[in-house]
C-alpha positions in Angstrom: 36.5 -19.4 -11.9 35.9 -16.6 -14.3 32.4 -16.7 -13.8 32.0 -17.0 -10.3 34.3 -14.1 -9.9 32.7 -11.6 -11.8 28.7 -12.8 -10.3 30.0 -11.7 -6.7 30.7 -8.1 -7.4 27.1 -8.2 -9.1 25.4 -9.3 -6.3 26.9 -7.7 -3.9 25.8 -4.2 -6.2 23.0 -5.4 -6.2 22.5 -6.3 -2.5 24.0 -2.8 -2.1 21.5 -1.0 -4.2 18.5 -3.2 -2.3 19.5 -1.6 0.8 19.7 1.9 -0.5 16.4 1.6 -2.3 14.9 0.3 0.6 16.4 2.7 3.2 15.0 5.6 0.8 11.5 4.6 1.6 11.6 4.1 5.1 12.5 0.2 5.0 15.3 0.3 7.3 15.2 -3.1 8.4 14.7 -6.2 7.6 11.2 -8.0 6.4 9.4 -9.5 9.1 9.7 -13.9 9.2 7.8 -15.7 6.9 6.0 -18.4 7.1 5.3 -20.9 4.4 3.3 -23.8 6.2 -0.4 -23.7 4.9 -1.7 -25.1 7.8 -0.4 -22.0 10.4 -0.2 -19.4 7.9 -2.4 -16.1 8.1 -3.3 -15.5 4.5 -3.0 -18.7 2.2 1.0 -19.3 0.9 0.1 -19.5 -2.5 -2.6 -17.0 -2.5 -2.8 -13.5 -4.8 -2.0 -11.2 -1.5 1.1 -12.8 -1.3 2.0 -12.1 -5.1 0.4 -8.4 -5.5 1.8 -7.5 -2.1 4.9 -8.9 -2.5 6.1 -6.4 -5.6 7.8 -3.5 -4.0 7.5 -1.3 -7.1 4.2 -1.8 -7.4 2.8 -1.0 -3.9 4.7 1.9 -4.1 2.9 3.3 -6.0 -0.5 2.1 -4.8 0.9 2.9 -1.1 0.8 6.8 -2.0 -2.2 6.3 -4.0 -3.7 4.6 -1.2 -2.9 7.8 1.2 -4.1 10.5 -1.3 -7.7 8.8 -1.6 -7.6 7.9 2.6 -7.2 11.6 2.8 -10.7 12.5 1.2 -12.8 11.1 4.2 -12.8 14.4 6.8 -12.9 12.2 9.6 -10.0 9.9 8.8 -8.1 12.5 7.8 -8.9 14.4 11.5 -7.4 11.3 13.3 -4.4 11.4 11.7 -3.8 15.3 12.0 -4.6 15.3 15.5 -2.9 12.1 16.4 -0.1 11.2 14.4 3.6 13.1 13.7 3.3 12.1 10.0 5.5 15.5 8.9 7.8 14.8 11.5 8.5 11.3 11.0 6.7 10.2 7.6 9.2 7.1 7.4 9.1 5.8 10.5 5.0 5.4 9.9 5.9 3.9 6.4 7.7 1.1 8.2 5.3 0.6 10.5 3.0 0.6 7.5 5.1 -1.8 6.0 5.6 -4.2 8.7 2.2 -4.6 9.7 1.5 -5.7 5.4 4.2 -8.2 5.8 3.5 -9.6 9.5 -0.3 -10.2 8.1 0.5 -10.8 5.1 3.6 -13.7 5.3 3.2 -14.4 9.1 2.1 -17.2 10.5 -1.9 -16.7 12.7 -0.4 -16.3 15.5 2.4 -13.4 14.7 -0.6 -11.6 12.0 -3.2 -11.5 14.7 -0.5 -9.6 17.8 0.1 -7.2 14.9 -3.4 -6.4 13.8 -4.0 -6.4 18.5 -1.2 -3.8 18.2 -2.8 -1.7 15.6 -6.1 -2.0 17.1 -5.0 -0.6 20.3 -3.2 2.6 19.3 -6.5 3.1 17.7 -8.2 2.5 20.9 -7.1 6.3 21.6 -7.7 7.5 17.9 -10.8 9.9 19.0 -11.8 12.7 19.2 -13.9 15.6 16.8 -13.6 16.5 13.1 -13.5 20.0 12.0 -17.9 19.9 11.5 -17.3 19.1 15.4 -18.5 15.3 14.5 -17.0 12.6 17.0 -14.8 10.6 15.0 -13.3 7.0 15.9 -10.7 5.5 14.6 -11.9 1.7 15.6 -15.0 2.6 14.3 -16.2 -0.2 11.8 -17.1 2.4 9.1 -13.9 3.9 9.0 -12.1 1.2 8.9 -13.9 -0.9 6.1 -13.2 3.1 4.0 -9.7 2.5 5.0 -9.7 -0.9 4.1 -11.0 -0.4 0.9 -8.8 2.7 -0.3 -5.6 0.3 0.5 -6.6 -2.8 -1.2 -8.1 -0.8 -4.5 -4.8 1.0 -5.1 -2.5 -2.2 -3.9 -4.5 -4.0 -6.5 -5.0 -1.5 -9.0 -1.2 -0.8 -8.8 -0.5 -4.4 -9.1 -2.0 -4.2 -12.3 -0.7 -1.5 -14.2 3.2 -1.8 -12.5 3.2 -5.2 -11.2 5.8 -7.7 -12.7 3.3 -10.5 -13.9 -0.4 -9.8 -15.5 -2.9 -11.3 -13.1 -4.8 -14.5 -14.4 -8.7 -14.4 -14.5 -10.5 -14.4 -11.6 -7.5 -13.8 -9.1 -8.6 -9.8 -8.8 -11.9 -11.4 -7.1 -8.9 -13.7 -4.9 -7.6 -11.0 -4.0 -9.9 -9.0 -2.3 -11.5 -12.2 -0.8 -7.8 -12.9 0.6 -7.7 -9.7 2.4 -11.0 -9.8 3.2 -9.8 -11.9 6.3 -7.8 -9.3 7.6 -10.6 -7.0 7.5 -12.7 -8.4 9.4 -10.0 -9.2 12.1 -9.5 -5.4 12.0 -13.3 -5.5 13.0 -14.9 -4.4 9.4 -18.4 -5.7 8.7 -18.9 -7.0 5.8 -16.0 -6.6 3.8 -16.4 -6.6 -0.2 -15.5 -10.0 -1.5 -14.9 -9.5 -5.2 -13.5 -6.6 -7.4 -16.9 -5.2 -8.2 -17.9 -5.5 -4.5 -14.5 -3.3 -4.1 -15.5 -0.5 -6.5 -19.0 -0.5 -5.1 -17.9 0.2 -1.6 -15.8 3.0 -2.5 -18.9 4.6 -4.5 -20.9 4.3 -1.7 -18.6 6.6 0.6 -19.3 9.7 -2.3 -21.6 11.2 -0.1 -19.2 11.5 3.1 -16.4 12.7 1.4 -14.8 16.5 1.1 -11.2 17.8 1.4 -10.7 19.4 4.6 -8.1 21.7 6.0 -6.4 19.0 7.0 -6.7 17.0 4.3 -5.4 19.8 2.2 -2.5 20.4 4.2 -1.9 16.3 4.1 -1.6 16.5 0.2 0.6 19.3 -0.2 3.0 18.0 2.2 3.0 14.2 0.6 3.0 16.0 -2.9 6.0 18.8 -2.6 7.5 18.4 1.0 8.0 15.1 2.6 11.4 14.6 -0.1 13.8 16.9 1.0 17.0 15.6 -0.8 16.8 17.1 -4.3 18.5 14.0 -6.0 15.3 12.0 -5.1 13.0 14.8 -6.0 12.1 14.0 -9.6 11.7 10.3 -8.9 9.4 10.8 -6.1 7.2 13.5 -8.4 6.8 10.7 -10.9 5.7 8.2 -8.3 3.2 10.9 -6.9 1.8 11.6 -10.6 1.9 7.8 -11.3 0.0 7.7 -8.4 -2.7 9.8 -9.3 -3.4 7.6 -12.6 -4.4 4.9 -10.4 -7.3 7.0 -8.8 -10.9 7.1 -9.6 -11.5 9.9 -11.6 -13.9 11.1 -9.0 -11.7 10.7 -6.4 -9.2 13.2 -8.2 -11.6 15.8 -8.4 -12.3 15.4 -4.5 -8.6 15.9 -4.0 -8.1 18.5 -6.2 -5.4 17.2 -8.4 -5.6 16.9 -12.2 -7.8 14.8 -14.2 -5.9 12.1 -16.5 -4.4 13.2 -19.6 -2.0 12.0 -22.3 0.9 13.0 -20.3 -0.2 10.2 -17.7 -0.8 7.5 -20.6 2.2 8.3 -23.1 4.8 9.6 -20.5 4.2 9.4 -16.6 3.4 5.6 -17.3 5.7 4.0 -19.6 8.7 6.1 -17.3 7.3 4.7 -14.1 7.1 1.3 -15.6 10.7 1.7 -16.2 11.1 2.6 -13.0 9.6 0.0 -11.2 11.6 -2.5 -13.6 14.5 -1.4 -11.8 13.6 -1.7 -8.6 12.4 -5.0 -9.2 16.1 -5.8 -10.3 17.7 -5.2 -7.5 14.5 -6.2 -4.7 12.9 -9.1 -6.8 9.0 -9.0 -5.8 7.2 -12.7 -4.9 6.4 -15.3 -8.0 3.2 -16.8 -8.5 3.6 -20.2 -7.0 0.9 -23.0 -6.5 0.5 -24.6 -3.3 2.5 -28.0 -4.8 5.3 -25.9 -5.8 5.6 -24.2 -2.3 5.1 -27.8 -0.4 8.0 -29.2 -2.8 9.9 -26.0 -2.9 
């Protein structure tokens, strides 16, 4: 009796401190159906997507990592400036964001594939001319393989230096194979397969990449002005710097934001692995399961 009566205050703390964690970041309602039947599900139920993109604190971080490096490539940058309200309603994108990741993610073939249709037509009318005056296309299979591969490098990277669970050899390569699938749905040619393949890819964009004027504005807003409560202002500035430590160095100098130092290794780090500790108490992130436990389960 003792016992019982003291666990339901906890949990419902706990259930209370979900939501407000959540709500913070946009997530206002709640995750999209999963599906755990191998034989209809999009990406494999016991798969690495499902565990790295499963942690909360973790993609996070790799989220707004993610954004800061999608913000170097003048012409994606152009398509969102001219075509998006992300100052005017930066959570509502994050749970569209968000929902899209968990439809293709833990949905079934059938609910992943009307989500990645949905995404592809709002893109349809994603057009129009960068700032050089070059056409730029949002559908267009070289943007969207740069997009692709700025997501899954800071998901993954994130994963690796937050996430609750060190990844077990080879499932980095699993990982990009698994969303591999989704790129090519998206219409990418030729997605990388493996880690290296990743950081290759990214490389290869060096040449096409500048800050622009609107990539400029993009990361002051995201860095100083899209928090507006002060009580969440410090947290969010360690996310943003914890961030940064997940970017290529060259990508950093592109953006125009710091290169690592000790305060990112002996500080910004350990904090934000506090951090995401917490947030892991109170919105527990996927466990690495095999496909026997999950048939059994």
């Amino acid at each position: 009796m003792a016992t019982g009566s003291l666990e339901r205050p906890v949990t419902g703390w706990k259930l209370w401190l979900n939501t407000r964690i959540r709500n913070a970041i946009g997530l206002t309602q709640d995750p999209p159906p999963r599906c755990d039947d191998p034989t209809v599900s999009y990406l494999p139920v016991d798969g690495v997507a499902r565990l790295v993109n499963g942690d909360l604190a973790s993609m996070l971080v790799g989220g707004i990592a993610s954004l800061f490096v999608q913000m170097i490539h003048p012409y994606a940058m152009a398509g969102v400036a001219q075509h998006s309200r992300y100052q005017h309603d930066p959570f509502g994108r994050m749970l569209q964001t968000a929902n899209f990741i968990g439809f293709t993610t833990y949905g079934d073939q059938s609910t992943a594939h009307a989500a990645i249709q949905r995404v592809l037509a709002v893109h349809e009318g994603v057009r129009g001319n960068a700032d050089d005056g070059t056409p730029y296309y949002a559908n267009d299979p070289r943007l969207l393989l740069w997009v692709h591969c700025a997501e899954i490098a800071m998901f993954l990277h994130g994963f690796e230096i937050f996430g609750h669970t060190p990844l077990e050899p080879g499932e980095a390569d699993r990982y990009v194979a698994e969303m591999a699938q989704l790129a090519r749905d998206m219409g990418v040619v030729h997605p990388p397969l493996t880690r290296d393949e990743l950081e290759q890819c990214l490389a290869s964009f060096q040449g096409e990449l500048r800050l622009s004027d609107d990539g400029r504005t993009a990361r002051d807003w995201l860095r100083f002005h899209v928090i507006t409560k002060r009580t969440q202002r410090p947290v969010f500035w360690l996310i943003v710097r914890a961030s940064f430590t997940l970017m290529p160095t060259w990508t950093r100098e592109i953006l125009g934001v710091a290169r690592p130092s000790r305060l990112d290794t002996y500080l910004i780090r350990p904090v934000m692995g506090l951090i995401a500790r917490g947030i892991r108490f109170v919105v527990p992130p996927t466990q690495r399961v095999t496909l026997g436990e999950r048939q059994t389960g």
